[in-house]
Each structure stands twice: as C-alpha cells, then as structure tokens.
BALODO-839798 format. One line per field, with one value per residue (C-alpha): residue number from 0; residue in three letters; x, y, z. Coordinates in steps of 0.05 Angstrom, whole numbers. Layout:
% residues N
i = (NUM; ...)
aa = (ala; ...)
east = (X; ...)
north = (Y; ...)
up = (Z; ...)
% end
This chain:
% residues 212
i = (0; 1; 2; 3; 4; 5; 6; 7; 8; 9; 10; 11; 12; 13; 14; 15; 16; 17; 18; 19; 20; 21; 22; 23; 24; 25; 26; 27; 28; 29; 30; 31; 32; 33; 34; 35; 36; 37; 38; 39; 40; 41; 42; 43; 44; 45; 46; 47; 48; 49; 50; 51; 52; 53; 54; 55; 56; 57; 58; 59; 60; 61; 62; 63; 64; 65; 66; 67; 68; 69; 70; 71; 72; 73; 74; 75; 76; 77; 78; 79; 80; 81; 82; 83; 84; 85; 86; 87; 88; 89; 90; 91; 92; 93; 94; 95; 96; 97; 98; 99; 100; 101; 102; 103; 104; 105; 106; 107; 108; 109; 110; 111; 112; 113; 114; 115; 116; 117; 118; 119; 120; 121; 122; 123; 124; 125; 126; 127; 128; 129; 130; 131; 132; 133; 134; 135; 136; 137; 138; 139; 140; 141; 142; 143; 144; 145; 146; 147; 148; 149; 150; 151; 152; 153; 154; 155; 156; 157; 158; 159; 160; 161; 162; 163; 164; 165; 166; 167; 168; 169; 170; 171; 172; 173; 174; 175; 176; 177; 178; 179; 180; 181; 182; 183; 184; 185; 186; 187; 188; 189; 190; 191; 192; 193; 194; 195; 196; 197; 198; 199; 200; 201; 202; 203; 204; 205; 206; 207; 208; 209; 210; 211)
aa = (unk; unk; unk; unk; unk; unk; unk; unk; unk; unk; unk; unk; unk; unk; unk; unk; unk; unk; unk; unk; unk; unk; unk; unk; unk; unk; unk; unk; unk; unk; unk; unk; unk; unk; unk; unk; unk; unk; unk; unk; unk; unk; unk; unk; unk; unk; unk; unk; unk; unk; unk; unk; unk; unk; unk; unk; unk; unk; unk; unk; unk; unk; unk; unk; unk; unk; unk; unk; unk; unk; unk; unk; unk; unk; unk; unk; unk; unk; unk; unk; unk; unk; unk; unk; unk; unk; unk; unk; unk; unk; unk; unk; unk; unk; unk; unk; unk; unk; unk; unk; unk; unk; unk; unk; unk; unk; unk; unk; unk; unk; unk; unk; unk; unk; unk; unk; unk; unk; unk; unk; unk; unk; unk; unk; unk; unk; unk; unk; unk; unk; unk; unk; unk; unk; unk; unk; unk; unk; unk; unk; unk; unk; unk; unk; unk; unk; unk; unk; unk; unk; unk; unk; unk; unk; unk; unk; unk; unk; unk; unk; unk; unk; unk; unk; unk; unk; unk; unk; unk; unk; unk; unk; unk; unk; unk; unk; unk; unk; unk; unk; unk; unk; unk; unk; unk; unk; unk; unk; unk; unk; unk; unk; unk; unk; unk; unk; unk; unk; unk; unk; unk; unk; unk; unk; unk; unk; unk; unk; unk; unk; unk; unk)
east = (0; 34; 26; -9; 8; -43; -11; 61; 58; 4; 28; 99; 66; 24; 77; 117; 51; 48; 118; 130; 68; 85; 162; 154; 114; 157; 167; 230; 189; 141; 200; 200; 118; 120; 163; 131; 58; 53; 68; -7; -37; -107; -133; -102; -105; -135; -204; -217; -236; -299; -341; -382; -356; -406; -432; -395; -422; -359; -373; -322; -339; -366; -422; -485; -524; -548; -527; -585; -552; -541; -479; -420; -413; -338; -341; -270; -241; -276; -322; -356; -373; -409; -435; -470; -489; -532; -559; -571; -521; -460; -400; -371; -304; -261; -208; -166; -107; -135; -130; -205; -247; -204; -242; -303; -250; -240; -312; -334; -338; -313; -253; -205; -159; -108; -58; 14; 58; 114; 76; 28; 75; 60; -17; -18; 19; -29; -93; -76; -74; -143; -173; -205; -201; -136; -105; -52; -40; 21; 55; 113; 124; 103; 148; 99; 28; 7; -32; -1; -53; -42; -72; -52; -113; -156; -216; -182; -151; -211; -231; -173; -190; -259; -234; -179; -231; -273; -331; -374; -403; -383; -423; -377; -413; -374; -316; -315; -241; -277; -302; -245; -281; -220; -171; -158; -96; -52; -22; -99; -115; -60; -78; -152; -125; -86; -149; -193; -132; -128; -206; -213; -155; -201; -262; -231; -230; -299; -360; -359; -427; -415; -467; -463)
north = (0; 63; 135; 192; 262; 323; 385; 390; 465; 479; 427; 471; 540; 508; 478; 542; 572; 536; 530; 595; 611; 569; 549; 526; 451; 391; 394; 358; 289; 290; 261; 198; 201; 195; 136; 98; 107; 68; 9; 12; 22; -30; 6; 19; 99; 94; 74; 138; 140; 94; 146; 192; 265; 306; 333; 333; 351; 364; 361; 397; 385; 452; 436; 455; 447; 371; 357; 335; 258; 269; 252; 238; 258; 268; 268; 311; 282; 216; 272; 291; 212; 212; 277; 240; 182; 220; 253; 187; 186; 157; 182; 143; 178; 199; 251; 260; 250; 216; 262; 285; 214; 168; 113; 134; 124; 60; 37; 72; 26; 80; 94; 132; 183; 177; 232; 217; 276; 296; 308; 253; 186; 155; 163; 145; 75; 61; 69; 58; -19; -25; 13; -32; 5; 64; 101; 142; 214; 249; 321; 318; 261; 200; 148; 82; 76; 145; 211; 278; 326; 399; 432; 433; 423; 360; 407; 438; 380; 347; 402; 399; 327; 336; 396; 353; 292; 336; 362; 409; 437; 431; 444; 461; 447; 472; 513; 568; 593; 640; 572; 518; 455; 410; 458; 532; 549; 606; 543; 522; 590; 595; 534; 553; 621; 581; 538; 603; 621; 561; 558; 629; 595; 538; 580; 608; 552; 512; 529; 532; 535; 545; 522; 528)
up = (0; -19; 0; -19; -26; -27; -61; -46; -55; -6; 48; 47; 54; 110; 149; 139; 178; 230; 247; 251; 286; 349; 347; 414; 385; 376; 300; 296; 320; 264; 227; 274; 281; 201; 203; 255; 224; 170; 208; 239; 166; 152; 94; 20; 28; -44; 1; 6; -67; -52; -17; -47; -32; -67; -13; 52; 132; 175; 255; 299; 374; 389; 341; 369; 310; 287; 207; 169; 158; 86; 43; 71; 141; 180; 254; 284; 335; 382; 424; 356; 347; 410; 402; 330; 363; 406; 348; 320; 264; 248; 214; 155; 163; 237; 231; 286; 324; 379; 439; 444; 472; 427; 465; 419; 358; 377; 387; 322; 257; 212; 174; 211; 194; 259; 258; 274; 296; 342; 406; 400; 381; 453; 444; 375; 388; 438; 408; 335; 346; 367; 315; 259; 194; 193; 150; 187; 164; 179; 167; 142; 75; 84; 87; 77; 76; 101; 74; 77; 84; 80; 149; 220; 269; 259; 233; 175; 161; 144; 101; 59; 58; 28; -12; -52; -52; -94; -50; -85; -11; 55; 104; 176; 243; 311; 281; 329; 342; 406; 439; 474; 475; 493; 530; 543; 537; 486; 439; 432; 418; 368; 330; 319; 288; 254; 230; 218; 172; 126; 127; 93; 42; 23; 18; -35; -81; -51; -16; 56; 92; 174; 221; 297)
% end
C-alpha cells in the first residue's frame, strides 16, 4: 500500500505557517511520528476514493447544531462521534489525532484518519492498534502507507480532505475559534487562528457553509 500526497505546494506554505506561528511545538518528531505510522496502516489509502464526496457535513466538537444525515458525514475528533451518536447518526469517516475521547475512535466502525505527529507518538501507538479500519495521516512526507494532508488542526484537516476529494459543498458544524471545547490554553488559541486562517484559504476555491 503506498502513500499519498495532497498538493506538495500547499502542504509547504502550511507547514511554513504553522511553524513559525508556534516554534515552541515539537516539529522535529514529526519526522519519527511519520516513520513509525505506516506500520499501523489497515486500509489501501486509495479507500478513500470509494465514498461519495459530493456533498460533505464536517462536525467539529463545538457543534451545536445537528447535520441533516445526508452525504458523507466526518465526525472531528472521538467527542464529535459521540456527540452524533446522540444525534442518532453515524459518521462514515473519523479525523483525528486521537486526543479528544479516542475511546469513541476505537468503538466507532468508521474509517479513521489517525494523525501521527511529534507530540502525540505515545498516544498514537497506543490506540492505533485497536482501531479496525486506519489510514494514518502524517505532516511531514510519508514514508509508507500514510496521507499527507495539508492543514494543522484536525478540523481543517478534514476540510482539505474533502476539498482535494472533490466536494462540491461543505457544510462546517462547531468551528468556532472564540469557543475551547477541549482545553484553554494560548497554543490552543493559536492553533484555531491558525485553522480560521487556512479555512478562509479553502473558501476560496470551494464552498464553505458554517453552522453552529
């Protein structure tokens, strides 16, 4: 199973971004997270071409607002699967890398999109083994069976995913950079700026409909 790569050029401008937006994050590990993932790989990454992305519901845990259940619907993070369930749906697709409820990631028969990176490799190796379907994504380039995905938080990841998949509209519940869900903290402040930032990039190129 090889790798895939989404958009060289934007990956580099992002990673540039991020970098230099919070030097203090272990970047230098992503390196050793890239290597290491592939090893936990389940599904051929080309999977991802079996679903149909026309129309795409993204659910960031702030989401306050239920998605109406049609097309193809991506749950952020293992709190945004339970927050579904409770809703009564079910996400064909999990982004995340696994520090948000992973226990819900591991319950949850979806495909997952488990992120590997320098400050997660302990986590990662511990729940990646009892997931049943995973493709690992990682950011920096893969070295196996791995996606590199240009974005930085799980959320805008997975609208760069849906964006290169081909959605035509995405419909974003929960992205709120002025509400902390997980943590409050300045680096988690950071990232969602960060997020907001590469959001207003995609919407350039794809519709982006925002939803509480």
């Amino acid at each position: 199973m090889r790798s895939i790569v989404f958009d060289p050029l934007e990956w580099s401008l992002v990673r540039s971004l991020y970098m230099s937006a919070l030097p203090s994050l272990n970047f230098s590990a992503d390196y050793t997270a890239a290597e290491l993932a592939p090893a936990y790989c389940t599904v051929d990454p080309r999977y991802l071409w079996s679903f149909d992305w026309g129309s795409v519901s993204i659910v960031m845990p702030p989401a306050t607002t239920k998605p109406s259940g049609d097309g193809l619907i991506i749950a952020v993070e293992g709190y945004s699967v339970r927050l579904l369930r409770g809703w009564g749906l079910k996400p064909q697709i999990v982004v995340t890398d696994l520090d948000f409820e992973p226990e819900e990631v591991v319950n949850c028969d979806c495909l997952v999109l488990a992120h590997a990176h320098g400050d997660n490799i302990d986590r990662f190796t511990r729940y990646a083994p009892r997931i049943g379907r995973l493709i690992p994504t990682v950011q920096v380039w893969p070295r196996g069976c791995s996606v590199l995905i240009p974005g930085f938080t799980d959320g805008d990841r997975a609208v760069y995913l849906a964006y290169y998949m081909g959605a035509r509209e995405i419909s974003i519940y929960g992205f709120n950079p002025g509400r902390v869900v997980k943590r409050d903290d300045e680096v988690k402040r950071a990232k969602l700026q960060i997020a907001k930032t590469l959001l207003e990039r995609i919407s350039r190129r794809v519709s982006l409909v925002f939803y509480e």
